[in-house]
C-alpha positions, -999 to +999 in steps of 0.1 A: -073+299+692-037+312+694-014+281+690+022+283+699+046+254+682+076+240+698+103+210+690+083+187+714+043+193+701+023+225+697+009+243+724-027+258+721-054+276+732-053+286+771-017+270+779-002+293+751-018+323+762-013+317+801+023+312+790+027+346+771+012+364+803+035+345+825+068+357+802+082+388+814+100+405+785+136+420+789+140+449+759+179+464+745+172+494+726+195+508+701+224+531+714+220+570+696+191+563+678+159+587+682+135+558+672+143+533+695+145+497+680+142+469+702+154+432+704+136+414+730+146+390+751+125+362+778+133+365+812+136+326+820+153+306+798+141+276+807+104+289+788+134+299+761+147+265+758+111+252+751+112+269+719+144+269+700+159+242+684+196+247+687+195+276+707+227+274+727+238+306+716+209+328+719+204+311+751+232+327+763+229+360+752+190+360+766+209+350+798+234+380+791+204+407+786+185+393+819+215+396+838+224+431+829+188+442+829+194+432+867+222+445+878+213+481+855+179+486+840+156+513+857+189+528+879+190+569+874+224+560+855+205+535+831+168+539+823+174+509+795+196+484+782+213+490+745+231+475+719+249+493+689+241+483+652+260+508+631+278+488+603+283+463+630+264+452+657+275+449+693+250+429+720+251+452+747+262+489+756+263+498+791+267+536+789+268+540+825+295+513+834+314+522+796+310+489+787+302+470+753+296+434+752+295+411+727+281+374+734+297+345+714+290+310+727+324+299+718+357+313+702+367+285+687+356+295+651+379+316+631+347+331+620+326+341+649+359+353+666+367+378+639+330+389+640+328+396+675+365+411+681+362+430+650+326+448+660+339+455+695+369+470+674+351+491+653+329+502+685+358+514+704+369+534+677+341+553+673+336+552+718+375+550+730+365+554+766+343+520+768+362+486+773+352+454+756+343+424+767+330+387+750+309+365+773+321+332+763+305+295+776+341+290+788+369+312+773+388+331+793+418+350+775+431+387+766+428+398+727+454+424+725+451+443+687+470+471+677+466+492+708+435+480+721+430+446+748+394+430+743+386+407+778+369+377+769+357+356+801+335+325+807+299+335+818+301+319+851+328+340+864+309+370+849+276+363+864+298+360+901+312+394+894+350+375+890+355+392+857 
């Protein structure tokens, strides 16, 4: 018997394996690479939230990848979601739309800001013709460096398409 543990009690036997059937999984391979890696993410993040602790972060990203794997997955211009991890890693790569996005719950930490600008930095350096973008709980501002402007905007108005 296959048991499955969460933050409220485990979860065994049938229930567990009725709910791995029931899980669709979204997958972001890795941009450029022959051997594709994948990070996997659940397409509803309610069955998510069941299992993560302080998961307010991945949450959003796992809503991020769903979204995308919506609006591009399986088009001729985008047989797969991707993310870059060269030296840095970057979420999501749109190819088809030249977009790179990083996901960072909030901004508000010196820290996770300079990670996620930085990595979207070094990306367009190495791809000048994609545009970056953070997906934020509820930041909205321009990040101008040097020469290059990094949009980050609050997920709502990027799930409406007001980005």
């Amino acid at each position: 018997m296959l048991g499955i543990k969460t933050r409220h009690a485990p979860i065994g036997g049938d229930i567990a394996d009725k709910i791995r059937d029931a899980v669709a999984r979204v997958a972001a391979g890795q941009l450029n690479e022959r051997v594709t890696l994948q990070k996997r993410y659940v397409a509803d993040n309610g069955i998510l939230n069941l299992f993560l602790l302080q998961g307010d972060t991945k949450l959003l990203e796992n809503l991020v990848a769903v979204e995308l794997n919506r609006r591009f997955r399986g088009t001729p211009e985008e047989p797969s979601l991707y993310y870059y991890n060269k030296g840095v890693e970057v979420d999501f790569c749109v190819p088809s739309a030249r977009l790179a996005i990083q996901v960072s719950y909030s901004l508000a930490d010196a820290d996770t800001r300079d990670r996620g600008v930085n990595g979207l930095l070094r990306f367009l350096d190495a791809y000048p013709d994609y545009q970056g973008l953070i997906i934020t709980r509820d930041t909205e501002e321009l990040i101008a460096v040097g020469g290059t402007t990094i949009k980050a905007t609050p997920v709502w108005q990027w799930l409406l398409g007001a980005e």
